[in-house]
One Martini backbone bead per residue (centre of mass of N, CA, C, O) as a GRO file, in nm:
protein
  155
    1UNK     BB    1  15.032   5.700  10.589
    2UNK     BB    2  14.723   5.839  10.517
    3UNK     BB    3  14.539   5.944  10.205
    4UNK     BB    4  14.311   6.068  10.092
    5UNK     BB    5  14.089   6.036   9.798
    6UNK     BB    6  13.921   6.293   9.593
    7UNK     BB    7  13.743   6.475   9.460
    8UNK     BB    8  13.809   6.770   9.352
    9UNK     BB    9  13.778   7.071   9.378
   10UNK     BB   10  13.981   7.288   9.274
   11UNK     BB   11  13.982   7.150   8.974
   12UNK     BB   12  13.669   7.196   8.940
   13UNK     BB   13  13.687   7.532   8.949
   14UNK     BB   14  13.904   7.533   8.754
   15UNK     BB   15  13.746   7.416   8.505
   16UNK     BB   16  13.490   7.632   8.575
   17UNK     BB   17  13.645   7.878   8.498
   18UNK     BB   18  13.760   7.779   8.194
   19UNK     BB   19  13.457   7.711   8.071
   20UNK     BB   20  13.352   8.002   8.115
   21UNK     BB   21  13.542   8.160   7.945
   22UNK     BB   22  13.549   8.023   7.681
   23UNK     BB   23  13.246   8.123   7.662
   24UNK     BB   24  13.273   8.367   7.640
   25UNK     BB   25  13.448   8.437   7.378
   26UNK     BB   26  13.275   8.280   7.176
   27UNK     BB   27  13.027   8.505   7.251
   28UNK     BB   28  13.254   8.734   7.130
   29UNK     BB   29  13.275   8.571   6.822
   30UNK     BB   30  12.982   8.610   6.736
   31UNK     BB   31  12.929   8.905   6.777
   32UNK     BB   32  13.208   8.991   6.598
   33UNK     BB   33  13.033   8.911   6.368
   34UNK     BB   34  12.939   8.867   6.008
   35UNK     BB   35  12.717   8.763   5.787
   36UNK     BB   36  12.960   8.773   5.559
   37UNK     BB   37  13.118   8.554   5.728
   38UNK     BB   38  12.960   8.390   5.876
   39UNK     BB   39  12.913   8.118   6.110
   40UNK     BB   40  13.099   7.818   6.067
   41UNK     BB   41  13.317   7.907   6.297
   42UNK     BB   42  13.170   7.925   6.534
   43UNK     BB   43  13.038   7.662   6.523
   44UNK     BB   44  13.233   7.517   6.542
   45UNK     BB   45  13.397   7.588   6.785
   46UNK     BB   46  13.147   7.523   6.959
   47UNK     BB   47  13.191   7.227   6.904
   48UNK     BB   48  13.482   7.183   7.026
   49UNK     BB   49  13.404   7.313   7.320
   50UNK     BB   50  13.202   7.127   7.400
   51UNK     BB   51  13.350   6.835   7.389
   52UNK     BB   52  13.603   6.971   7.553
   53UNK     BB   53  13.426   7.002   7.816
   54UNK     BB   54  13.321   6.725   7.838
   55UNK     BB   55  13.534   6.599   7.865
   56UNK     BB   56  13.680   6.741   8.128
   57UNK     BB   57  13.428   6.676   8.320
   58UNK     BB   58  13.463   6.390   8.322
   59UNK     BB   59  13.744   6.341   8.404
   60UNK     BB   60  13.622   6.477   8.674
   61UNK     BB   61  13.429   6.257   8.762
   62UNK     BB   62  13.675   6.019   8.720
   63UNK     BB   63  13.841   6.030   8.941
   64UNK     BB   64  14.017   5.927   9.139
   65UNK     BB   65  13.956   5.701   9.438
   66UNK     BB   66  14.093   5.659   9.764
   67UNK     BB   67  14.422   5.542   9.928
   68UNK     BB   68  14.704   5.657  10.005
   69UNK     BB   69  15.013   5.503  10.113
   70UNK     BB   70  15.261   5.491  10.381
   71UNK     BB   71  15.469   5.233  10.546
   72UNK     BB   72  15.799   5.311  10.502
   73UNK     BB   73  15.854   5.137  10.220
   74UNK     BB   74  15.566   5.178  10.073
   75UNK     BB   75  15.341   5.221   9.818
   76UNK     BB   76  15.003   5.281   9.815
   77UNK     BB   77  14.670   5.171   9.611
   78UNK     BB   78  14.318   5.196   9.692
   79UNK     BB   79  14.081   5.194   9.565
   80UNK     BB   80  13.752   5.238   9.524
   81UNK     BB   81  13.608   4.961   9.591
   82UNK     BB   82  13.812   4.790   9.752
   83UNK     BB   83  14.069   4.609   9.960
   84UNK     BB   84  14.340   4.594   9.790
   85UNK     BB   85  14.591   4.683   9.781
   86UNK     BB   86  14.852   4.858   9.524
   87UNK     BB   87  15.185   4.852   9.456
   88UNK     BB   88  15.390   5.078   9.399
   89UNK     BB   89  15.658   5.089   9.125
   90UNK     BB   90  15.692   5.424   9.264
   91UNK     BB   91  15.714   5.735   9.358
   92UNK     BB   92  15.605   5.972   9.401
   93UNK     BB   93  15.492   6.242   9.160
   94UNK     BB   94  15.532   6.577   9.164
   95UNK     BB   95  15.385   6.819   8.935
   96UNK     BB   96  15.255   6.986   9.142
   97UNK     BB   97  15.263   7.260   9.433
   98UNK     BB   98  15.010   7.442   9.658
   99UNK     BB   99  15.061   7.338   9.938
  100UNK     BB  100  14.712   7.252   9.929
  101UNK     BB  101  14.811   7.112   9.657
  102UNK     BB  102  14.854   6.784   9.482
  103UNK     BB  103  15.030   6.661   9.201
  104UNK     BB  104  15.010   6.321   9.131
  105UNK     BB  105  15.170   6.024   9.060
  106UNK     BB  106  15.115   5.660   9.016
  107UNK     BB  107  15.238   5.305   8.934
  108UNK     BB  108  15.015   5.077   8.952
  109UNK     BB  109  15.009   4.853   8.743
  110UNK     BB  110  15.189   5.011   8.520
  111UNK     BB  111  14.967   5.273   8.571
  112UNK     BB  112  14.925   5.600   8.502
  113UNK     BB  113  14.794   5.764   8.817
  114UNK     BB  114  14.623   6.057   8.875
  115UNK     BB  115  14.642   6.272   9.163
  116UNK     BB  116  14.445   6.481   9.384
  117UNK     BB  117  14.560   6.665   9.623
  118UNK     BB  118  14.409   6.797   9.964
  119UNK     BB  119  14.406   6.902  10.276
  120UNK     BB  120  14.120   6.857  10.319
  121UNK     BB  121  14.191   6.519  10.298
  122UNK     BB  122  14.434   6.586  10.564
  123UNK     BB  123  14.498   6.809  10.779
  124UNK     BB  124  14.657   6.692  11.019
  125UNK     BB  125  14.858   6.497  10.775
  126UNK     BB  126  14.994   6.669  10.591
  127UNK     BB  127  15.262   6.764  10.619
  128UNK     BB  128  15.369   6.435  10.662
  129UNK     BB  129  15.300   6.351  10.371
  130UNK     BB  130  15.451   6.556  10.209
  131UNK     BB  131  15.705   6.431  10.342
  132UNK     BB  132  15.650   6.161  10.208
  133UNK     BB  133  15.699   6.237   9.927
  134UNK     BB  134  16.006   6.413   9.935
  135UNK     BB  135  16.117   6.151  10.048
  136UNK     BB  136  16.312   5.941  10.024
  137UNK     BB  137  16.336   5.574  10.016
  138UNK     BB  138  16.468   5.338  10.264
  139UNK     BB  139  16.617   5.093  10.261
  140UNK     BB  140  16.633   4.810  10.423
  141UNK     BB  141  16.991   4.826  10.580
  142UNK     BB  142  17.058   5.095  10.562
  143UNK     BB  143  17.239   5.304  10.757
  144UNK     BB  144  16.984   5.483  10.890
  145UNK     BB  145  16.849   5.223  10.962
  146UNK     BB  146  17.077   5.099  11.134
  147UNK     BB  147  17.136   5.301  11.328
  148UNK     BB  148  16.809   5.322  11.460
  149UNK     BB  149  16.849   5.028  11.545
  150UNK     BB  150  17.146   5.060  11.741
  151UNK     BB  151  17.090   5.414  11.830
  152UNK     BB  152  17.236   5.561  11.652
  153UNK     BB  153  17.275   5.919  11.562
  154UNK     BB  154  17.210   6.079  11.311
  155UNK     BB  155  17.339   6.350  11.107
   0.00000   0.00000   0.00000
């Protein structure tokens, strides 16, 4: 089971609709300040809005991209550019989830990795995908295993 994971659309229009409103606030609090009020709140404020913007676009044009894997044992992490899957230390956390986009976690090397997945970057195998995200992982050996194995019916 295989996931693309590419930079986010949803995630992208959703940042530049929070800078976009709040480049309005920022444009009605320099309109409704007085002259004698001065203007170096306005500045100040616009200045942190600057660097706080440009920092969360940049963080989405850096966003993970590669391929996210469950092989039935193990999640994998593919980055884009490399070759070499690398074993996730446990399974995806799911921190959002709007049916056709999914905020998860994941830990390859030690390091969280938060990756946005969306049904339209694999719009086929979403819903299995899903649900391999949401299933426990069963070691080898298991009950449900060996039931499987040996042909006996699961409960």
């Amino acid at each position: 089971m295989r996931c693309p994971v590419t930079r986010s659309g949803t995630a992208g229009i959703a940042l530049a609709t929070v800078i976009a409103a709040s480049a309005v606030v920022i444009a009605a609090w320099w309109k409704s300040g007085s002259p004698a009020d001065g203007l170096s709140p306005v500045f100040l404020g616009f200045g942190l809005w600057s660097v706080t913007a440009a920092l969360a676009a940049l963080a989405w044009l850096r966003s993970p991209r590669g391929v996210l894997e469950w092989d039935g044992a193990q999640w994998w992490w593919t980055p884009a550019g490399t070759a070499l899957p690398v074993a996730c230390q446990k399974p995806p956390t799911v921190h959002l989830d709007l049916q056709r986009f999914l905020l998860v976690s994941v830990f390859p090397e030690g390091r969280r990795t938060w990756l946005a997945l969306e049904k339209r970057q694999a719009p086929q195998r979403w819903s299995a995908f899903r649900r391999a995200v949401y299933s426990p992982a069963r070691p080898p050996g298991s009950s449900a295993a060996a039931r499987s194995q040996s042909g006996t019916p699961s409960d």
